[in-house]
Backbone as CSV, one residue per row, in Angstrom:
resi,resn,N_x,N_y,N_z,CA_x,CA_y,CA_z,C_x,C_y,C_z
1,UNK,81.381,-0.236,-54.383,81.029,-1.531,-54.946,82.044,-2.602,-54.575
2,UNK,83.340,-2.418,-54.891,84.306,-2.968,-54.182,84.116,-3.741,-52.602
3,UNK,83.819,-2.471,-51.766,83.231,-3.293,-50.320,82.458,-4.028,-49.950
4,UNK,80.915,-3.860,-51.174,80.020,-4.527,-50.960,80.248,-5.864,-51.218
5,UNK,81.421,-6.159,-53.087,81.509,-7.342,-52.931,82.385,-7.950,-52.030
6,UNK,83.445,-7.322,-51.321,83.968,-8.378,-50.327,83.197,-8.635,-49.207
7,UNK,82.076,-8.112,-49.026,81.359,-8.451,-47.457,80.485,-9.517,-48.357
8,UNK,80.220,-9.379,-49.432,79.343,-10.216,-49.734,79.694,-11.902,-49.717
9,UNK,81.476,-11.814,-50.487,82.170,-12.875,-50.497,82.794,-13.279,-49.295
10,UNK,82.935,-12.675,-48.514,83.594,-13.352,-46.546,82.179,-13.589,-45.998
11,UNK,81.178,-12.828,-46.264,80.040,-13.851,-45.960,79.962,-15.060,-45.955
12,UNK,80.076,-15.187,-47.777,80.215,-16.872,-48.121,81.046,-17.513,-47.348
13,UNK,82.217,-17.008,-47.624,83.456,-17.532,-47.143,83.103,-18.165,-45.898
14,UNK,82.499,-17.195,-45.001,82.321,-17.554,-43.354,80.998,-18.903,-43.453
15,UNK,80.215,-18.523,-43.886,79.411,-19.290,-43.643,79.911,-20.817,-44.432
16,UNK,80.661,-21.047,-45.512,80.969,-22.539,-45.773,82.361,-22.567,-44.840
17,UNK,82.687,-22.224,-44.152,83.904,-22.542,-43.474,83.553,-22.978,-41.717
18,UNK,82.591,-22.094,-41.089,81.753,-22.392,-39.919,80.422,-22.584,-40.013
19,UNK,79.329,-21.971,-40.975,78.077,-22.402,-40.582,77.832,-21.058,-40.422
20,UNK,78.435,-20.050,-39.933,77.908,-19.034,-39.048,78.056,-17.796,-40.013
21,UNK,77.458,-16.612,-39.925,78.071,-15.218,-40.749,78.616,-14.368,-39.873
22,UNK,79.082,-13.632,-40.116,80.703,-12.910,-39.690,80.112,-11.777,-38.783
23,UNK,78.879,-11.389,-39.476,78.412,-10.606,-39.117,76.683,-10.014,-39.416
24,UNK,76.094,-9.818,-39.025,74.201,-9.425,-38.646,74.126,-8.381,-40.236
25,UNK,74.860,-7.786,-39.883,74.242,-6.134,-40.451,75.855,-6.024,-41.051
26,UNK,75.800,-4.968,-42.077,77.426,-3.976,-42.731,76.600,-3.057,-43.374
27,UNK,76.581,-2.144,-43.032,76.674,-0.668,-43.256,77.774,-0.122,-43.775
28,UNK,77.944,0.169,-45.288,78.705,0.968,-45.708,78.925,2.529,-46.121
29,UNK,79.588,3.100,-45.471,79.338,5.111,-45.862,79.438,5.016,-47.466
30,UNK,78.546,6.015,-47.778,78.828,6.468,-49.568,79.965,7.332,-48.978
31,UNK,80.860,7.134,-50.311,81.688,8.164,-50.657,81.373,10.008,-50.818
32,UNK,82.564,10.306,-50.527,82.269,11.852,-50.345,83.132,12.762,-51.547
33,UNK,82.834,13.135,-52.118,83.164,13.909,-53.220,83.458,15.598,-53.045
34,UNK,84.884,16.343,-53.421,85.421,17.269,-53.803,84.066,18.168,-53.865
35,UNK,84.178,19.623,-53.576,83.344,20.270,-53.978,83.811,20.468,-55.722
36,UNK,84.862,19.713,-56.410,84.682,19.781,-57.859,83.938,18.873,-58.109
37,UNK,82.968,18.083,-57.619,82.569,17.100,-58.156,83.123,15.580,-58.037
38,UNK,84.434,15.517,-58.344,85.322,14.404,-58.502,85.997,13.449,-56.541
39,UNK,85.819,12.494,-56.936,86.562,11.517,-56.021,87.837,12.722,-55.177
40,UNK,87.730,12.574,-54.093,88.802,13.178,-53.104,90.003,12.453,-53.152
41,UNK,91.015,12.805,-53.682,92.225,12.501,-53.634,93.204,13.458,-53.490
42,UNK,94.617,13.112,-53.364,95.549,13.639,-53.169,95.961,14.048,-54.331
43,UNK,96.235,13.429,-55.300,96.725,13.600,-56.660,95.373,14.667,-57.316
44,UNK,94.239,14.520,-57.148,93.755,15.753,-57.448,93.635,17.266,-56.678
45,UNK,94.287,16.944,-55.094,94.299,18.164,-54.481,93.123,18.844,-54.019
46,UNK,92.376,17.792,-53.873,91.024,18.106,-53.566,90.504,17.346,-52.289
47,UNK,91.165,17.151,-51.490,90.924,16.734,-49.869,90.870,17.501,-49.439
48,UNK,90.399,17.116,-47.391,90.100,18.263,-47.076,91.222,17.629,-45.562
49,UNK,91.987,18.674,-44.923,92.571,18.401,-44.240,91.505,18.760,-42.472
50,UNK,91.306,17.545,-42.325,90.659,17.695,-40.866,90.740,18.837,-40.034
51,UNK,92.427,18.388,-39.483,92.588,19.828,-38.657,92.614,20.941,-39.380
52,UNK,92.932,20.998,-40.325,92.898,22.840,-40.539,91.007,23.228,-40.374
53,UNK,90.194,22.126,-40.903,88.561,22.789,-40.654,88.533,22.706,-39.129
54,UNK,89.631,21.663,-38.037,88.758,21.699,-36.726,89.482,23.088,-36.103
55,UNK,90.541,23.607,-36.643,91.498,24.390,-36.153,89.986,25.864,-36.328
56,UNK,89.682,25.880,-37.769,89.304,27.241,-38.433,87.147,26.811,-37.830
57,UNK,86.552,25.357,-37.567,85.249,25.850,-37.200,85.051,25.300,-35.790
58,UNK,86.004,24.128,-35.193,86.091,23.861,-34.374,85.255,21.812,-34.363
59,UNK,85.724,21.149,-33.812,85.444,19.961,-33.560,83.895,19.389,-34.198
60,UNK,83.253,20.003,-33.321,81.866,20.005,-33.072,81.466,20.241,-34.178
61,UNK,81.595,21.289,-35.034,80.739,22.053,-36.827,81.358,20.615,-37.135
62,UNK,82.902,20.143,-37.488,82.868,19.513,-38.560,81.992,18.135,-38.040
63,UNK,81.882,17.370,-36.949,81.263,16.402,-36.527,79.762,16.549,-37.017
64,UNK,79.076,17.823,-36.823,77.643,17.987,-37.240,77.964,17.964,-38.914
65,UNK,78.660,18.248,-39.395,78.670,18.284,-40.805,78.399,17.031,-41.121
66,UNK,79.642,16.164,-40.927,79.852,14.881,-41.460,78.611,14.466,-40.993
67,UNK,77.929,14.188,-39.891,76.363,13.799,-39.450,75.409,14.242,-40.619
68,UNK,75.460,15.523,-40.835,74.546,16.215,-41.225,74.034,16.143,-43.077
69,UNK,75.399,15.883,-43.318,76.149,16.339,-45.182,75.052,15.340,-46.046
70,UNK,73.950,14.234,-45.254,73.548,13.494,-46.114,73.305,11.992,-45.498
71,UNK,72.330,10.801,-46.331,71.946,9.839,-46.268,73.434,9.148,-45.896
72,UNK,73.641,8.373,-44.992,75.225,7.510,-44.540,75.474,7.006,-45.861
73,UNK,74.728,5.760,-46.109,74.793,5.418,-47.576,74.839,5.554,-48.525
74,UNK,74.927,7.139,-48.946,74.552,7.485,-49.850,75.878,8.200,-50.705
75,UNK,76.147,8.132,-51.690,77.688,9.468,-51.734,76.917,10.699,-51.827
76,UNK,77.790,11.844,-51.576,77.858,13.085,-51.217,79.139,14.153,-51.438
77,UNK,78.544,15.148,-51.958,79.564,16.277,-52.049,80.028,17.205,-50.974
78,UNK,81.406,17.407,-50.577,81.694,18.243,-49.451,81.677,19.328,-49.907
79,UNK,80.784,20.410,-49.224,80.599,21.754,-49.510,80.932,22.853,-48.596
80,UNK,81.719,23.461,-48.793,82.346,24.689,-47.813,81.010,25.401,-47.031
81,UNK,79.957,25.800,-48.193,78.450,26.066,-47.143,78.184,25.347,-46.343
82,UNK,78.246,24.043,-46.478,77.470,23.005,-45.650,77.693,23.243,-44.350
83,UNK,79.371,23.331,-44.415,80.166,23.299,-42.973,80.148,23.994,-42.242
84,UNK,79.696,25.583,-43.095,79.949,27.281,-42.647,77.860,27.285,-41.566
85,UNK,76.867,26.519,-42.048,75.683,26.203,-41.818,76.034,25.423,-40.463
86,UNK,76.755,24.399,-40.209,76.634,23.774,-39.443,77.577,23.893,-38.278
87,UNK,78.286,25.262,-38.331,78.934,26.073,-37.515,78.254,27.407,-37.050
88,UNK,77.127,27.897,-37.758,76.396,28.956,-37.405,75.502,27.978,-36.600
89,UNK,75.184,26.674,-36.806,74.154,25.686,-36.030,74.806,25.588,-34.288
90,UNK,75.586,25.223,-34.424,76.291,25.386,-33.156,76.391,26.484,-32.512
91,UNK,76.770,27.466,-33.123,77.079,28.367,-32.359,75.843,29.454,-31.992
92,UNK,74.373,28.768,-32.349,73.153,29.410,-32.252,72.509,28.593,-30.748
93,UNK,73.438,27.072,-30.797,73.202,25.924,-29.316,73.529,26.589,-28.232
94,UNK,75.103,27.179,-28.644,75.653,28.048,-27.861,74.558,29.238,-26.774
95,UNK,74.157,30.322,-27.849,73.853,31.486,-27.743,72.113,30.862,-27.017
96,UNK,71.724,30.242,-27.365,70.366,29.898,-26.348,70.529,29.519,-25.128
97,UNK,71.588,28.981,-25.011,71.764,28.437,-23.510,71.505,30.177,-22.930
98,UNK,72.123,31.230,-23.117,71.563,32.883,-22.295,69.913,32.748,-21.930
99,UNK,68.974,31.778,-22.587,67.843,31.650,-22.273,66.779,30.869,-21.097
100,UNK,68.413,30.300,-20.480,68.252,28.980,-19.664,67.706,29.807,-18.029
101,UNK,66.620,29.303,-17.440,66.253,29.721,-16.284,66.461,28.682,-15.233
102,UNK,66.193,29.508,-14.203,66.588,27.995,-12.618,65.492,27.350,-12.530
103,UNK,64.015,27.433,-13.794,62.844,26.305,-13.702,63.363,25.131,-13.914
104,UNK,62.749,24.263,-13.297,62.540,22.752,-13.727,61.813,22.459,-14.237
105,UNK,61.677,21.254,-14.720,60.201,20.320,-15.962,60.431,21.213,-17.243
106,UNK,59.419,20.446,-18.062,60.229,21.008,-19.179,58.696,22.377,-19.577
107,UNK,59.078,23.070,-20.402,58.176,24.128,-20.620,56.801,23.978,-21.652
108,UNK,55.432,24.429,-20.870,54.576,23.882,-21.444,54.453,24.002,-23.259
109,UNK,54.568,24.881,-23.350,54.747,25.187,-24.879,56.021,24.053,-25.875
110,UNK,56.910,23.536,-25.088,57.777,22.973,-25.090,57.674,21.648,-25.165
111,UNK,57.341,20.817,-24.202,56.965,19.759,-23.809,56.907,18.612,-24.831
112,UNK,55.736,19.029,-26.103,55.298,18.088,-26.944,56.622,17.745,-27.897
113,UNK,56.883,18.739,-28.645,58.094,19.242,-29.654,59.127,18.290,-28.502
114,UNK,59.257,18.454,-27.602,60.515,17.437,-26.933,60.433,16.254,-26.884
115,UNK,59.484,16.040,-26.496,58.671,14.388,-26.508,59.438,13.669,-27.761
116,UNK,58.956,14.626,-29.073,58.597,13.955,-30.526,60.203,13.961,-30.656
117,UNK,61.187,15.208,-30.205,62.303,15.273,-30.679,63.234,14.048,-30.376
118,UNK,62.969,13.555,-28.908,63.104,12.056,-28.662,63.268,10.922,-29.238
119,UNK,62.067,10.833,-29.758,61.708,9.876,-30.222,62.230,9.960,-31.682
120,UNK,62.085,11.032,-32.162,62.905,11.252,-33.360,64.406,10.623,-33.591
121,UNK,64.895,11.477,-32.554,66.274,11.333,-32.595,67.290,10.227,-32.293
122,UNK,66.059,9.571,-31.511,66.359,8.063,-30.887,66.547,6.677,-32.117
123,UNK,65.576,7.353,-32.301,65.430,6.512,-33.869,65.986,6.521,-34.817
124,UNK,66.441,7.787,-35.297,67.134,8.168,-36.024,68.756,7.374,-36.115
125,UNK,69.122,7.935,-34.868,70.729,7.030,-34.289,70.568,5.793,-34.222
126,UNK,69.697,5.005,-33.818,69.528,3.870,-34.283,69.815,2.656,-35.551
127,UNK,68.968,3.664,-36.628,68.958,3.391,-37.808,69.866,3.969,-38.737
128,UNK,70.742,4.830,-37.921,71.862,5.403,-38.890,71.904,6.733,-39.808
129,UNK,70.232,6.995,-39.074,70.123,8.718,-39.994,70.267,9.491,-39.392
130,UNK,71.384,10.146,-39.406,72.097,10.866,-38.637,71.978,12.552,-39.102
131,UNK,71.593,12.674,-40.540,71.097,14.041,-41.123,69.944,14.191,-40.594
132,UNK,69.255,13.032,-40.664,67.751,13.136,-40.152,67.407,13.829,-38.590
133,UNK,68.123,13.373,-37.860,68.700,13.270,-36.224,68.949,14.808,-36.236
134,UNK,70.022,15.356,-36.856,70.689,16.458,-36.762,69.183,17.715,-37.118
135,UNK,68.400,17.776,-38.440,67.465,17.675,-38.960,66.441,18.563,-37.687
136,UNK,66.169,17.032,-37.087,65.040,17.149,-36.229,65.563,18.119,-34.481
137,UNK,66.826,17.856,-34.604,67.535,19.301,-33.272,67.510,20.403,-34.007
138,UNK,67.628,20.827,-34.777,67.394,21.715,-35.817,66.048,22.420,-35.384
139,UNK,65.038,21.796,-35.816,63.976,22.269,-35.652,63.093,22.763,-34.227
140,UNK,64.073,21.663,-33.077,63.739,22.098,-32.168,64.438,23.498,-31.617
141,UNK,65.525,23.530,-32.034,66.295,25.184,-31.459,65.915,25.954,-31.540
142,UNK,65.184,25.830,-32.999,64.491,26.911,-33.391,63.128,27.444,-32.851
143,UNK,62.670,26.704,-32.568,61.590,26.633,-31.368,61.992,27.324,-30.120
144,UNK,63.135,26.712,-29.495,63.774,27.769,-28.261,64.301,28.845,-28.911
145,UNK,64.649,29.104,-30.033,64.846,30.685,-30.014,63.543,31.461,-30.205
146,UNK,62.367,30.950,-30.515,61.215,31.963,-30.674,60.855,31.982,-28.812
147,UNK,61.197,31.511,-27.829,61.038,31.497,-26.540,61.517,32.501,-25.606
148,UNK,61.038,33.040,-24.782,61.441,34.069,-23.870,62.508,33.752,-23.139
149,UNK,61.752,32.407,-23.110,63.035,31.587,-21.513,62.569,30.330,-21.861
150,UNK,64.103,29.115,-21.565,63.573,28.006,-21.707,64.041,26.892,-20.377
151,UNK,63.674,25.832,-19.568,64.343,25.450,-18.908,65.176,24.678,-18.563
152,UNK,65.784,24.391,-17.417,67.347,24.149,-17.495,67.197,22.122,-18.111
153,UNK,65.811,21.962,-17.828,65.476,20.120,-18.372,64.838,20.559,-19.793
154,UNK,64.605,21.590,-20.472,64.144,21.704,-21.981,65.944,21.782,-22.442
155,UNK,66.389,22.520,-22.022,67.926,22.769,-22.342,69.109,21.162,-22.258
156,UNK,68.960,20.928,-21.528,69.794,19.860,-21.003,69.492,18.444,-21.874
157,UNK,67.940,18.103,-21.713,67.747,17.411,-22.694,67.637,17.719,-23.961
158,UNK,67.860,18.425,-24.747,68.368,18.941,-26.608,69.942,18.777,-26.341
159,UNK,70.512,19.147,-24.998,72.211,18.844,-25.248,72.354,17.164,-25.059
160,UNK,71.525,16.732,-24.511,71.497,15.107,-24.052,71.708,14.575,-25.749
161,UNK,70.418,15.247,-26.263,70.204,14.430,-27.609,71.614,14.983,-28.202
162,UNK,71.814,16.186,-28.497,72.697,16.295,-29.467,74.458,15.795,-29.095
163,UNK,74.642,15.442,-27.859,75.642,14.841,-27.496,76.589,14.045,-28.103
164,UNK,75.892,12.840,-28.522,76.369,12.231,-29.785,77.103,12.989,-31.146
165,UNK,76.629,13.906,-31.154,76.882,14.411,-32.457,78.171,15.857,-32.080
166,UNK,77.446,16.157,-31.386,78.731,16.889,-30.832,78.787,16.593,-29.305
167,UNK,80.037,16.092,-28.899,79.960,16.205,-27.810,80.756,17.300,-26.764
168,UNK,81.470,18.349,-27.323,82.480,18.686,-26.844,81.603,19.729,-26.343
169,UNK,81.190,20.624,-27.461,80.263,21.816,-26.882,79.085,21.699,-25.394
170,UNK,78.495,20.157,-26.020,77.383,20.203,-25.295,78.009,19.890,-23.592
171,UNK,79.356,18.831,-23.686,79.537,18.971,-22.161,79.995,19.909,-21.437
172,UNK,80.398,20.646,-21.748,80.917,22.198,-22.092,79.657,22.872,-21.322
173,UNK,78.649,23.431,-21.867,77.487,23.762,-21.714,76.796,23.298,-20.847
174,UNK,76.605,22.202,-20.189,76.292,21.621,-19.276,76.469,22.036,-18.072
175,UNK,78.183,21.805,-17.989,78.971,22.335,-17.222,78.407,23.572,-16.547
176,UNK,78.995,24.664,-18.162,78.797,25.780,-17.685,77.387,26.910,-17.235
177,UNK,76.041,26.051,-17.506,74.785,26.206,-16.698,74.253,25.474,-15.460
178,UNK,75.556,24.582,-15.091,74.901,23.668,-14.099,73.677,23.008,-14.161
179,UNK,74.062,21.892,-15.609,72.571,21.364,-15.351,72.687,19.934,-14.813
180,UNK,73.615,19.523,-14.244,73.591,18.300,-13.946,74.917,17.354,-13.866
181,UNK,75.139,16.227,-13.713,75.812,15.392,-13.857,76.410,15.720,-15.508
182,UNK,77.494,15.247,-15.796,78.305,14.894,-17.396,77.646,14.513,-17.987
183,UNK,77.103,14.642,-19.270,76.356,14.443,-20.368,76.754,12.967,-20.018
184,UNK,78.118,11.940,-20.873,78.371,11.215,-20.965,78.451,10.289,-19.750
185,UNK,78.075,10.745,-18.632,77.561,9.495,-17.243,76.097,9.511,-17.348
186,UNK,74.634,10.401,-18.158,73.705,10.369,-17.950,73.124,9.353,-18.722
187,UNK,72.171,9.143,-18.236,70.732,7.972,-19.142,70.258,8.928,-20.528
188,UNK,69.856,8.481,-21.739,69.198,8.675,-22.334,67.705,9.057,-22.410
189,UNK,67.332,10.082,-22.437,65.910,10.353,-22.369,65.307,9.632,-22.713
């Protein structure tokens, strides 16, 4: 509440001082709350120290977490499951790539579900729903794991999308199936 009213008041501020506002849009994160419930602080001992989760799930889980944990806006509780979920999520991105063949185009069974995941996900980052985003790769993996074989453009584009969100794994993966140029020099699907 605090933030909202100072964007609300440098608004003013800006606009009787130039005419102009400071800024289009402010997006503020809800707060994230202790798995006791309570405000994260130091004095309650209830933070969470970054590196020791990137040390113990690795970069990528906690990045999908924080994506994942909930509405941006919204507050939210940090939950040791959440994180332990979104490290078995990764490391299931991982284990499909063994499914990746030397086909090209994407796979007929495949195809539609990619289309939509697109467009999903596109949108999603856009607008800042980033659980939603995470959500909808979710559903598509799961799809390539009911698959025999999937190909190296069904594969490449789910690491395209999920890039953003993690990027370390997916250029990683890239790499190591040869699917192309660096995630981060490619176009957006």
């Amino acid at each position: 509440d605090i933030i909202r009213t100072w964007a609300f008041y440098t608004t003013l501020r800006c606009l009787a001082l130039t005419g102009k506002k400071p800024f289009d849009d402010i997006v503020i994160n809800g707060m994230v709350f202790g798995e006791d419930g309570y405000k994260m602080s130091k004095s309650r001992g209830n933070v969470i120290a970054p590196d020791e989760v990137i040390e113990q799930y690795g970069a990528d889980a906690l990045r999908t977490y924080e994506m994942f944990i909930g509405d941006y806006e919204k507050e939210v509780a940090w939950s040791e499951q959440g994180l332990n979920g979104c490290k078995r999520f990764i490391d299931r991105v991982v284990r499909v790539g063994e499914k990746v063949t030397a086909k090209n185009g994407y796979s007929e069974k495949l195809e539609s579900l990619i289309h939509k995941t697109i467009k999903k996900v596109t949108e999603d980052i856009d607008t800042m729903k980033f659980n939603t985003a995470v959500s909808a790769l979710m559903i598509l993996l799961n799809k390539f794991e009911e698959q025999e074989e999937i190909t190296k453009d069904d594969y490449r584009t789910f690491l395209i999308l999920l890039n953003p969100i993690a990027p370390h794994i997916t250029e990683e993966l890239n790499e190591k199936y040869a699917l192309g140029e660096a995630i981060c020099k490619s176009s957006w699907p």
